[in-house]
C-alpha distance (Angstrom), angle and dihedral (degrees) to the residues before:
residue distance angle dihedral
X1 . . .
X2 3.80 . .
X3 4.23 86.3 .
X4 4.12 93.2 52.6
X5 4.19 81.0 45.5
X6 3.30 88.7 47.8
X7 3.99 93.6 43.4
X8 4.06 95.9 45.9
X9 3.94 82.2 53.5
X10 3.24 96.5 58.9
X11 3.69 96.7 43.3
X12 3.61 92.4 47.3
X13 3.80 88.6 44.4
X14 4.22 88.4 53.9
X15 3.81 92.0 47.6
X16 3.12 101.0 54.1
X17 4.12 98.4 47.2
X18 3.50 84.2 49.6
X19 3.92 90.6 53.5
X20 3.46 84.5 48.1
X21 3.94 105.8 55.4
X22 3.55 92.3 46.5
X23 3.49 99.5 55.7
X24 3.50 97.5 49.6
X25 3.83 103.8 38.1
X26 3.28 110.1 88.8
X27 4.28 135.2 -88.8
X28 3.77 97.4 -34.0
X29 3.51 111.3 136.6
X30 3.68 93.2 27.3
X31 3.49 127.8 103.1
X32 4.05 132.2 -105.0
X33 3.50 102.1 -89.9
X34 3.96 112.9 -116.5
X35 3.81 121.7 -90.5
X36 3.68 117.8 -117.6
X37 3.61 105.5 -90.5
X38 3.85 115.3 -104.3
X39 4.06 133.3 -105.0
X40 4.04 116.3 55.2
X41 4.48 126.6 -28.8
X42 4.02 112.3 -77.6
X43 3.99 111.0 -138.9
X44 4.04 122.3 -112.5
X45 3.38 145.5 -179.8
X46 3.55 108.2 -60.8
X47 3.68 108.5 30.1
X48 3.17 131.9 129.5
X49 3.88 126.0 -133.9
X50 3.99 139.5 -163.8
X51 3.90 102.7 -152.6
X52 3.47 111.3 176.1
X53 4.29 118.5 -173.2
X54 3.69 121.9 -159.9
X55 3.73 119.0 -115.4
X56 4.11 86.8 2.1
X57 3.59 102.8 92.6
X58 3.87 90.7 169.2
X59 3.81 95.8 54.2
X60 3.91 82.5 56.2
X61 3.67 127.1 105.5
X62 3.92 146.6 58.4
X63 4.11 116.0 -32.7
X64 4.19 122.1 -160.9
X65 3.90 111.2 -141.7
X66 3.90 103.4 -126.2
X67 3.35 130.0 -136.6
X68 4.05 89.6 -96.9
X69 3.72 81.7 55.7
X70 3.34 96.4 -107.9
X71 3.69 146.3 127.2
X72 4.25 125.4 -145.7
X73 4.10 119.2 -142.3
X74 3.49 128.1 -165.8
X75 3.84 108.5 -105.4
X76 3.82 94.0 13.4
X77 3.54 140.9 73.8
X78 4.03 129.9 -102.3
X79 3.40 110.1 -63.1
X80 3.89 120.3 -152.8
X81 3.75 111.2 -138.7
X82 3.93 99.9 161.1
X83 3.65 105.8 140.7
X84 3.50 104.3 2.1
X85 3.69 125.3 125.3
X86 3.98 114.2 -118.8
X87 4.36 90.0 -102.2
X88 3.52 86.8 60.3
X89 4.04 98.0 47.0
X90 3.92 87.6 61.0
X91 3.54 96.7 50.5
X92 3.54 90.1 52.7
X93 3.63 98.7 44.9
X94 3.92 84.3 53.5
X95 3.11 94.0 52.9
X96 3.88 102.5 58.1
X97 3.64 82.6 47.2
X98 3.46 90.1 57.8
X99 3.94 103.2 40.3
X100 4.04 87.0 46.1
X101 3.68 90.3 60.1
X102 4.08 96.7 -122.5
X103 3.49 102.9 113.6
X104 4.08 120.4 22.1
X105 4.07 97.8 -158.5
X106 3.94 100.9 12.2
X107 4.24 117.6 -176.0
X108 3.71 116.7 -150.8
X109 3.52 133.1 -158.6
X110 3.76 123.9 -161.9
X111 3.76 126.7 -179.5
X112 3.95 132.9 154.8
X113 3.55 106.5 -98.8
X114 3.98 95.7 -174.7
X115 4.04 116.0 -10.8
X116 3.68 113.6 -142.3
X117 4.45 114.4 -81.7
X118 3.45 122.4 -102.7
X119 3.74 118.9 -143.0
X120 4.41 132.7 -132.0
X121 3.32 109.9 -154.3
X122 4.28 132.4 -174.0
X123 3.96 122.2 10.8
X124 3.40 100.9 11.2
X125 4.26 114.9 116.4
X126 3.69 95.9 -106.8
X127 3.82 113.6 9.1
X128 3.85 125.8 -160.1
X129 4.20 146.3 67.1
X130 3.92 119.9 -1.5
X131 3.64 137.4 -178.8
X132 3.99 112.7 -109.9
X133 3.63 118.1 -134.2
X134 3.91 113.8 -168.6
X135 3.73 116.0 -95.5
X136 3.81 91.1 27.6
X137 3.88 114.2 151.4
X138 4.33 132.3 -167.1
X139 3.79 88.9 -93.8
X140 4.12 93.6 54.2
X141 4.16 84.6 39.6
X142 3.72 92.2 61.7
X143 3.93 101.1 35.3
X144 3.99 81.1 60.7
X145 3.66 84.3 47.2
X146 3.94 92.3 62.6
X147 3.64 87.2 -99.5
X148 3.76 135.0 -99.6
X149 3.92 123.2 -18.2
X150 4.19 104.5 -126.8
X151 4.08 77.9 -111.1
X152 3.70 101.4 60.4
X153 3.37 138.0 108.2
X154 3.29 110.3 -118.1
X155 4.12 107.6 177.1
X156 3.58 94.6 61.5
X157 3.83 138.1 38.8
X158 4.00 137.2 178.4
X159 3.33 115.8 -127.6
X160 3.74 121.1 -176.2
X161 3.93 115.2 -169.9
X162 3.81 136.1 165.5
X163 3.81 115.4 -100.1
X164 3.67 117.3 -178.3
X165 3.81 100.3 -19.5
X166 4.20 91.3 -49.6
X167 3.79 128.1 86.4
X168 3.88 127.7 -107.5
X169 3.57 133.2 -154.8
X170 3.87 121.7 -158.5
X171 3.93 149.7 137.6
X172 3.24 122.5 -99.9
X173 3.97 138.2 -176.7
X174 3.35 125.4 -136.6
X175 4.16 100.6 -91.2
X176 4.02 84.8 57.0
X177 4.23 104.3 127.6
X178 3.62 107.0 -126.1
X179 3.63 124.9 -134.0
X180 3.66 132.2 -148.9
X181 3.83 121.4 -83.9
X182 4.04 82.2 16.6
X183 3.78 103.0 155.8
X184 4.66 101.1 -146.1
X185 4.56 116.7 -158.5
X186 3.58 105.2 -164.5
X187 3.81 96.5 -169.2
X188 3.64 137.6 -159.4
X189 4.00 124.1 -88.4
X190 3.82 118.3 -141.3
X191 3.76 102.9 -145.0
């Protein structure tokens, strides 16, 4: 009886380290996280844009993306730019000018002004909120995180990012583009 005790114990007792070690080491079983999709950026909450209207110096400056996912110009209503690419911002700004009657053949300028941060997270020198610069990848996001602590794993990474309105969780390597608002777990290796 004392052997099967003895037995179960040790079962339990290799179960549960195993449990243990996989939940905390890192991405493994998880999937590579999605590449950004291809063509031009899409707009979301949170970023910041230089719009700039011909002959309308006072609908001219730098716009916040809302939580609604919207922007507010002078003389116009809200505009919903949510998931458009900066092209197709101007043409709808110049088009409310138009259909409102205050400008008859407007031009519109859009440009990022400041892209929403992306965020390292776990053994990285000094963790937290950075500002994304177009074409950045893991490698560049934890170099302006101080770099990797002598405990960290540096082959893999999680990297959870917002697809289509719903968040995603995968690995990545350190050539993986990162996105805006892309959230980056440097993890902890075990030998």
């Amino acid at each position: 009886m004392s052997r099967l005790l003895g037995l179960l114990g040790m079962a339990f007792f290799a179960a549960f380290s195993s449990a243990a070690l996989t939940g905390c080491g890192g991405p493994g079983g998880l999937a590579a996280i999605p590449a950004p999709p291809g063509g031009e950026y899409r707009v979301n909450t949170g970023d910041t844009l230089k719009i700039t209207v011909q002959d309308l110096d006072a609908a001219s400056g730098d716009y916040t993306v809302d939580d609604s996912g919207a922007i507010s110009l002078p003389m116009v209503k809200q505009i919903d730019v949510r998931g458009l690419t900066f092209r197709e911002i101007g043409s709808k700004v110049e088009d409310q000018y138009r259909s409102a009657g205050i400008l008859n053949a407007p031009v519109v300028n859009v440009q990022p002004a400041a892209l929403r941060p992306f965020y390292v997270l776990g053994e990285v020198n000094r963790p937290g909120e950075f500002t994304y610069r177009q074409g950045m990848t893991v490698l560049a996001a934890v170099s302006a995180a101080g770099g990797y602590t002598y405990r960290a794993d540096s082959g893999e990474v999680e990297v959870t990012r917002n697809i289509d309105g719903r968040e995603v969780v995968g690995k990545a390597d350190e050539t993986t583009l990162v996105m805006p608002g892309d959230r980056i777990r440097v993890y902890e290796r075990w030998f």
